[in-house]
C-alpha positions as CSV (number, residue, x, y, z in Angstrom):
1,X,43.5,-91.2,1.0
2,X,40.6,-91.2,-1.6
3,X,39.2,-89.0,-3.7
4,X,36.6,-88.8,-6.4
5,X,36.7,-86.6,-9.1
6,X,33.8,-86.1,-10.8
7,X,33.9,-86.8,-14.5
8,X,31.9,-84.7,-17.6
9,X,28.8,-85.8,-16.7
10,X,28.8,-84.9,-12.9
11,X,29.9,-81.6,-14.0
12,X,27.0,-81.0,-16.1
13,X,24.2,-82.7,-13.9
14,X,25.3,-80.1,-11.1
15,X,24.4,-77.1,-13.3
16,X,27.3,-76.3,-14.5
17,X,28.7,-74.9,-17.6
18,X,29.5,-76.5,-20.3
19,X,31.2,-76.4,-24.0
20,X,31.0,-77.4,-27.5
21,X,28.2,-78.0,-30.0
22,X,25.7,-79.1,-27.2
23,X,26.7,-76.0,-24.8
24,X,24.3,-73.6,-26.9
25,X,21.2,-76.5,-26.5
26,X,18.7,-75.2,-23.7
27,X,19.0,-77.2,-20.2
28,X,16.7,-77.9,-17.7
29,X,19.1,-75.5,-15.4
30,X,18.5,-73.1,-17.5
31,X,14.5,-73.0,-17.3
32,X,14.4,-73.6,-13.4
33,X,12.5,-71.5,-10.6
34,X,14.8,-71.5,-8.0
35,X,12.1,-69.9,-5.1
36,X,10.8,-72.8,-3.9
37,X,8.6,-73.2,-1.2
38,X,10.1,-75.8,1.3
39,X,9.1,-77.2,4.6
40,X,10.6,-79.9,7.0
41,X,9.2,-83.1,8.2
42,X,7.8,-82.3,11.6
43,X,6.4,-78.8,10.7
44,X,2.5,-78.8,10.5
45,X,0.3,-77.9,7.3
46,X,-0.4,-74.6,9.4
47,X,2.9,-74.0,9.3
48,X,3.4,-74.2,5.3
49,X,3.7,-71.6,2.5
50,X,3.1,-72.9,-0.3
51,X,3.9,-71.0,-3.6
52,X,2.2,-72.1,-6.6
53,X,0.6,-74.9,-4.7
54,X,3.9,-76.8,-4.3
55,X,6.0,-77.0,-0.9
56,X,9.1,-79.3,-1.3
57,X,9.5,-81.4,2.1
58,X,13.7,-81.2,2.3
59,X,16.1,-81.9,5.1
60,X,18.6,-79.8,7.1
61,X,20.8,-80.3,3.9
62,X,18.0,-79.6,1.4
63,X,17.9,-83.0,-0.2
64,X,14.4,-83.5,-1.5
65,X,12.5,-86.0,0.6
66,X,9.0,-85.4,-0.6
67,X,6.4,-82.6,-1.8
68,X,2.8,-81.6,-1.1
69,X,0.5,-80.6,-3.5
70,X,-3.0,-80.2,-4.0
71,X,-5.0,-82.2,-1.6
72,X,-2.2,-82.7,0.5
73,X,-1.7,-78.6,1.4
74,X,-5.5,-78.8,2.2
75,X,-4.7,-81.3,4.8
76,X,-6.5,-80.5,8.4
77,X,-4.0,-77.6,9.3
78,X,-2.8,-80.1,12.8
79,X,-1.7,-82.5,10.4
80,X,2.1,-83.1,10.2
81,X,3.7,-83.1,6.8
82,X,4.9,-86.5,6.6
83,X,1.8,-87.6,6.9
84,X,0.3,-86.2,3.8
85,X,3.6,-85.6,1.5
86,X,4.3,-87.4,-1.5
87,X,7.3,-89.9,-0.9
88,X,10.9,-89.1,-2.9
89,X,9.1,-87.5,-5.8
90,X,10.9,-88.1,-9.1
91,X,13.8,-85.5,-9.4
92,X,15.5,-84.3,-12.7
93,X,19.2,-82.8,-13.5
94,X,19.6,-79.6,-14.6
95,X,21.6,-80.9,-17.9
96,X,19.0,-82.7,-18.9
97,X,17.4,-81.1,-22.2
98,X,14.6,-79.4,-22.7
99,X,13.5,-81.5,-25.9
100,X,13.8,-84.7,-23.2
101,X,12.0,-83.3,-20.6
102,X,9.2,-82.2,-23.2
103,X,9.3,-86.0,-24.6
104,X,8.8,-87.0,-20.3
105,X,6.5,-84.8,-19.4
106,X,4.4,-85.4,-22.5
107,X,4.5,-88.8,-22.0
108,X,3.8,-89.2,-18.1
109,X,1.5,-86.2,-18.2
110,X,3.0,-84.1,-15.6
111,X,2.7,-80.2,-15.3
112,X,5.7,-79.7,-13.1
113,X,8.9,-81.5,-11.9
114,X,11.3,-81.1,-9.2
115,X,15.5,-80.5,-10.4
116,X,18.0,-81.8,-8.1
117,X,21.8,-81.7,-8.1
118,X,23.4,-85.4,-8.3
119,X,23.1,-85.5,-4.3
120,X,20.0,-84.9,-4.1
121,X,19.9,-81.3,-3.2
122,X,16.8,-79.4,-4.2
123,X,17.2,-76.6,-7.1
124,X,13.8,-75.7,-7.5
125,X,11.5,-76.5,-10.1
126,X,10.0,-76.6,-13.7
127,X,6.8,-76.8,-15.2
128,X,5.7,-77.9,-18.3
129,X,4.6,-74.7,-19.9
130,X,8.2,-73.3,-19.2
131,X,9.6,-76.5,-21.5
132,X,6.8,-75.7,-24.1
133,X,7.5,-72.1,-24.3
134,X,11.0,-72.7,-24.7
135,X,11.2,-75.3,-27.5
136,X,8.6,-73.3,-29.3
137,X,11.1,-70.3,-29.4
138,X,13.9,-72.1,-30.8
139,X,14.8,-71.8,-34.4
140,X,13.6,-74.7,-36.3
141,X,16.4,-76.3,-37.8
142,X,15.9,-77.2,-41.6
């Protein structure tokens, strides 16, 4: 019989607590909202509600499979999610930094990201101004 046993870095990309010099360093996980709005493929735009114009399209076991946003929750309200959602939108782990995710979303100009678990599962989600925020009220280091 085999088993895995997740190593340091499994640990930490599932949100969970860590040690040492780094511990103190804010994490994605730490920033997250956690109230998601989610829906399933086969549910109708009528049937969606969306919180701050996001609804995360999951499966029975909550791994992300798409999102709608914007145009897409404006759809006709017959029309069936899958139709209109946003295929496997880019996930992040909660371990990743803060000062990271500032450097991504900076760079690929996006206001809000979804954070996953390493299989996939939906956490929630975080938004640019919640990475800003934070890394402005760190102590600068001199």
């Amino acid at each position: 019989m085999l088993r895995y046993f997740g190593g340091k870095t499994d640990w930490l990309a599932n949100g969970l607590p860590g040690e040492g010099k780094l511990a103190r360093e804010p994490r994605v996980g730490d920033l997250v909202h956690r109230d998601t709005a989610t829906c399933r493929i086969g549910d109708r735009i009528r049937d969606v509600d969306p919180r701050d114009d996001l609804c995360v399209v999951v499966n029975e076991s909550r791994i992300v499979m798409g999102d709608l946003r914007g145009k897409a929750l404006n759809a006709d309200p017959d029309t069936p999610v899958q139709q209109v959602m946003n295929l496997a939108p880019s996930t992040y782990r909660p371990n990743v930094s803060v000062k990271e995710m500032a450097h991504h979303l900076l760079d690929a100009g996006a206001h809000r990201v979804l954070v996953a678990d390493n299989d996939g599962r939906l956490i929630g989600w975080i938004s640019r101004d919640d990475v800003i925020c934070t890394l402005d009220a760190q102590p600068k280091r001199t």
